[in-house]
N, C-alpha and C positions, 0 to 999 in steps of 0.2 A: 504493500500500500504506500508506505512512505518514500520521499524520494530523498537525495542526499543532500546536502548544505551547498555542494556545487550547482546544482541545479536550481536552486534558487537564490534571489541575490541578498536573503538575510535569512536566519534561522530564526523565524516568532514562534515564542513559546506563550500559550495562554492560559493565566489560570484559570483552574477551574472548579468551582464551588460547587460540593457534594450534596448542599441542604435541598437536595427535592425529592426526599423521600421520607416519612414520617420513621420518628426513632421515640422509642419510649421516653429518653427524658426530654426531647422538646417535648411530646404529649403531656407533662407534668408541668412544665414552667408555661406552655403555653396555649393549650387547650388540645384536644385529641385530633390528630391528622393534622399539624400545623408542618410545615414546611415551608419554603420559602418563596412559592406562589402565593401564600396567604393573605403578606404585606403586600405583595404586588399587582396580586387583583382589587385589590380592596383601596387602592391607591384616590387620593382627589387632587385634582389643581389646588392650589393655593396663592395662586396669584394672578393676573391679566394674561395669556398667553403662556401657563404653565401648561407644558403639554403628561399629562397622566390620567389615567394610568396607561404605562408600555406593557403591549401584550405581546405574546408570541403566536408565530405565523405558521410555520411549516412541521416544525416539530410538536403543536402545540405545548398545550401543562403537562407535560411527562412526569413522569416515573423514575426514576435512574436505576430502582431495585429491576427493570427489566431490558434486557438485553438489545434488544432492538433500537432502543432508543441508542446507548449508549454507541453503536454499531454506525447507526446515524446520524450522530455528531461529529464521527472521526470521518466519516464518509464525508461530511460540510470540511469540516479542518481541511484534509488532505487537498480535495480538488481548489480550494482557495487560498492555496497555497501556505497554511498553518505548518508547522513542524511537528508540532506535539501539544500536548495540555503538561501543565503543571497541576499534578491533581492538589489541595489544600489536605493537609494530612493534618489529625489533631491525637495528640498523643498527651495524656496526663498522668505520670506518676504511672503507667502502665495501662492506665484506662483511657481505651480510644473511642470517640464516637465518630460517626457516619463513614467508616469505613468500611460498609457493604457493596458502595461502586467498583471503588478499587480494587478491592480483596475479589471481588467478581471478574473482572478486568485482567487481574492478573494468574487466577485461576482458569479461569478458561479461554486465553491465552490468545483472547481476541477481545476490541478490534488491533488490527495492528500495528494502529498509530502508533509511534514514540511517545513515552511520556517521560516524566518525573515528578519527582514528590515536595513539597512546599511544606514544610513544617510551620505552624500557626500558633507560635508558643507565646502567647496570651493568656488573661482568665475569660473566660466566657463572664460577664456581665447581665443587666438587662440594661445596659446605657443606648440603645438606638431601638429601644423597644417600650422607651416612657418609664424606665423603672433603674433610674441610673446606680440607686446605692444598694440594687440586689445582685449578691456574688450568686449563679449558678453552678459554675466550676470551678476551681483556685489552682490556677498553672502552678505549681512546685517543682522544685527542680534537687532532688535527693541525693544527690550525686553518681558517684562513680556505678552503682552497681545497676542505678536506673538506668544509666547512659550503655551502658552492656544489654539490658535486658531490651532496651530503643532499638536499639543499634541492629539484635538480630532479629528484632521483627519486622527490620528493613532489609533485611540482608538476602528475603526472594524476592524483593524489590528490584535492588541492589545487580543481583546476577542474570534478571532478568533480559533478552538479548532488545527487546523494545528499551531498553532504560536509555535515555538520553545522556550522552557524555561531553566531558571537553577534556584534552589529553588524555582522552581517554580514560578517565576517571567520572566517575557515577556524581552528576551532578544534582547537588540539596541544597535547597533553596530555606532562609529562611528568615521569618517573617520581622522578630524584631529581637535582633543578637542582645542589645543592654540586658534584654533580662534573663540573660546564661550570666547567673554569677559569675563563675569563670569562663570567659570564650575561650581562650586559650586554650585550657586543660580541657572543654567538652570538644573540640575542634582534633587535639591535640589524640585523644583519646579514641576518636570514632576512625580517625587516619590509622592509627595501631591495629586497630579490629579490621579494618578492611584491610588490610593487607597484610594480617594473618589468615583471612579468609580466601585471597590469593589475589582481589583486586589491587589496582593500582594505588589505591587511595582514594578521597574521595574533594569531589572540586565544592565545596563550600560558597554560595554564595548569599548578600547577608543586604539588605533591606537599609536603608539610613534615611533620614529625612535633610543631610550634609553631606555632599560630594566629596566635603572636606574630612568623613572617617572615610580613615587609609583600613582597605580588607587586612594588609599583611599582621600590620598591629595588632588584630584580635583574632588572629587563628583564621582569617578566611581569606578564598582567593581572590572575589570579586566582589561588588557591588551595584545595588540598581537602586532610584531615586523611588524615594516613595512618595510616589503621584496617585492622584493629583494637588496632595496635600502639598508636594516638596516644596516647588516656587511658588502657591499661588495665597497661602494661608491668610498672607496681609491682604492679599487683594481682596479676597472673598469674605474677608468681614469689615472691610467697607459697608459705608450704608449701599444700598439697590440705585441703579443711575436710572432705574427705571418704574415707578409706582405703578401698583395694580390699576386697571382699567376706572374702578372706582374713585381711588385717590387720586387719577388722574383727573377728574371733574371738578375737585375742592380748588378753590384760590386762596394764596395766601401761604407762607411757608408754615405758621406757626401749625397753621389745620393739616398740612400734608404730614407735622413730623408726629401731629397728637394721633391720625390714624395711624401712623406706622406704630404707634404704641399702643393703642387699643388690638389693631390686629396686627400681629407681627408676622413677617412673611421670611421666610426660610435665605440664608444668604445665597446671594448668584453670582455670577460671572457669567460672561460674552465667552462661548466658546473660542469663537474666532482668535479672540485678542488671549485668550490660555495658551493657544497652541506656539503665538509667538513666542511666549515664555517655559514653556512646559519641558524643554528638552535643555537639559544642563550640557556645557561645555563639557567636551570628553576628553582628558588628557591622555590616557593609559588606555591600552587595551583590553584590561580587566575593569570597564566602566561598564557596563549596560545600560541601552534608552529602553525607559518603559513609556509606551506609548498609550493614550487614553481615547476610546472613541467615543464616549459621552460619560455624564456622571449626571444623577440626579436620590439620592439617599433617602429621599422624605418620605418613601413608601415603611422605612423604616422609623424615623425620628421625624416627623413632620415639619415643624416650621423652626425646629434646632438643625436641619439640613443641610445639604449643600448643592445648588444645580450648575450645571455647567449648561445653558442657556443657548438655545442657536443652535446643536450640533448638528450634524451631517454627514453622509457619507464622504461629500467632495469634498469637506472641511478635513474629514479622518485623513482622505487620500493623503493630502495635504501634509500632514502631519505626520503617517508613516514614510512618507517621499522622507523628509527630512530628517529621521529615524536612519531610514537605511544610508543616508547620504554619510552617516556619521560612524557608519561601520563596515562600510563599502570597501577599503583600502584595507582592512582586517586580511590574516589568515581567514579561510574558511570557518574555521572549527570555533574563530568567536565573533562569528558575527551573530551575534544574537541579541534578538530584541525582545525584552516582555509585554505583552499584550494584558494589559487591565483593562476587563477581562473575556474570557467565554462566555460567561452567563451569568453573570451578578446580576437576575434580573432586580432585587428588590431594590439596587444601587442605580439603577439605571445604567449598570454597566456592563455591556454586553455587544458581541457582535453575532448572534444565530439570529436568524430570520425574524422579522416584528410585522405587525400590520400596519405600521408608519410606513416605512421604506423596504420592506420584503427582504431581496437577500442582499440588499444595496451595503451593507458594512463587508460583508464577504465580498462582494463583486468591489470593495474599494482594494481587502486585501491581495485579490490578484491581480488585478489589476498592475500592483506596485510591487509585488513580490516576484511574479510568474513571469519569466522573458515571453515575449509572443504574444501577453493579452495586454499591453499598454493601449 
């Protein structure tokens, strides 16, 4: 199925978020059958020209517990010229949840897409679910013997011949290194196990919100910005340059700023004017661009949100143009771009098919990926 890094002119990898299939303890913190369609159907505008809720077009509300689906996701990836998915893997203290995609995935041994695995070492909260000061699950980090016990429950991952590499080593992705008490020693640690295991070791790549943390420093090899937060944080909580259709009718500033306080509307940004900023200068070749083709959260956290405003396919095009422009001159092996995301639909961030623009996010990715279809 997959083709190789030469044959296309960057390697995107997308993540990919496991929540669309009901698991007993979302059923307990959030009522029975909740999954991540839930926030997403249930989604309202919240402003003049907020466009929600985003539906899905082709694949409709799936399942991920069934095969077919999954089958036909790699099936969209592949011919759109994707690389792989970065599945989100969550692992706690030895208790993992929603890894019945994956662990499906990697048992029966299809589809044949390339993947790898994104560790999400957070606590679960209820903060983008209106219930910020309730813990669900408490990331701990127990040390040495946890990091063993991680380690080979990655390790048919790991030897998998789909696993995605860079020199050849099993690359892991993850989500936010500061809270590895020690990066060093769990970095340090998981490189000894994989190559007792016979691999080469393992390529470490580690999340920052500063271009400015160096990977070597803390046990890793690379890093990618964490978008869309990385550059735009100041921007997007600015007041709106733009008042709902309503406020648009009051005169007078004092009345535009007293509606913005009786109803307060979720912070925004201009796509357009993100995308100028979105992609950090790249000194090193262990930098990676991660690329955004929309963002909107409020299906999650309502008017504490965030939208990225105006997107577009041509806008994305756009956008990945100047991604791959930036890794173009790489070896093959790292030219790689992370795509946020596959299917965050409740984030608004996703590129599989919608009823807005059908398969227009995929036809932007070959477009700029695939020689032949510019």
């Amino acid at each position: 199925m997959e083709k190789t890094p030469q044959q296309r002119k960057a390697r995107v990898i997308g993540f990919y978020l496991p929540q669309f299939h009901p698991i007993p303890e979302n059923n307990a913190w959030w009522g029975p059958g909740f999954t991540e369609w839930t926030n997403t159907a249930k989604a309202k505008p919240l402003f003049g020209g907020h466009v929600q809720p985003h539906l899905p077009a082709d694949l409709g509300f799936y399942d991920l517990r069934v095969s077919e689906t999954r089958e036909a996701q790699a099936e969209l990836a592949q011919e759109y010229g994707i690389e792989g998915f970065c599945y989100w893997h969550y692992w706690f203290a030895g208790k993992r949840l929603l890894e019945r995609p994956f662990n499906e995935v990697l048992a029966l041994g299809r589809p044949g897409l390339p993947f790898c695995l994104g560790w999400a070492n957070d606590s679960w909260t209820g903060v983008w679910h209106g219930c910020p000061g309730r813990m669900l699950i408490e990331q701990t980090f127990p040390g040495p013997e946890d990091e063993k016990a991680h380690f080979e429950a990655m390790l048919p991952a790991f030897t998998d011949e789909r696993y995605i590499t860079v020199e050849g080593k099993p690359l892991f992705f993850v989500y936010n290194p500061p809270n590895l008490p020690d990066q060093r020693r769990f970095t340090d640690h998981w490189r000894e196990l994989a190559v007792k295991a016979g691999l080469k070791g393992i390529y470490f790549v580690g999340n920052a919100n500063t271009m400015r943390w160096v990977p070597e420093e803390h046990g890793f090899d690379a890093v990618v910005p964490h978008n869309p937060g990385f550059t735009t944080h100041w921007v997007f909580n600015k007041p709106p340059t733009k008042l709902d259709d309503f406020s648009m009718k009051l005169t007078g500033k004092n009345l535009k700023e007293l509606w913005r306080g009786w109803f307060p509307t979720p912070n925004r940004m201009d796509y357009e004017e993100y995308i100028k900023i979105a992609l950090a200068p790249l000194q090193r070749d262990n930098q990676f661009p991660c690329v955004v083709p929309n963002w909107d959260n409020t299906p999650r956290c309502g008017v504490r949100g965030y939208v990225l405003t105006g997107s577009t396919p041509e806008l994305f095009r756009r956008h990945l143009r100047d991604a791959i422009a930036q890794v173009a001159e790489r070896d093959p092996d790292k030219r790689i771009i992370f795509l946020k995301s596959w299917n965050e639909w409740a984030e608004g961030n996703y590129v599989e098919p919608d009823q807005e623009f059908g398969r227009g996010w995929l036809n932007a990715c070959k477009q700029e990926l695939v020689p032949g279809n510019e």
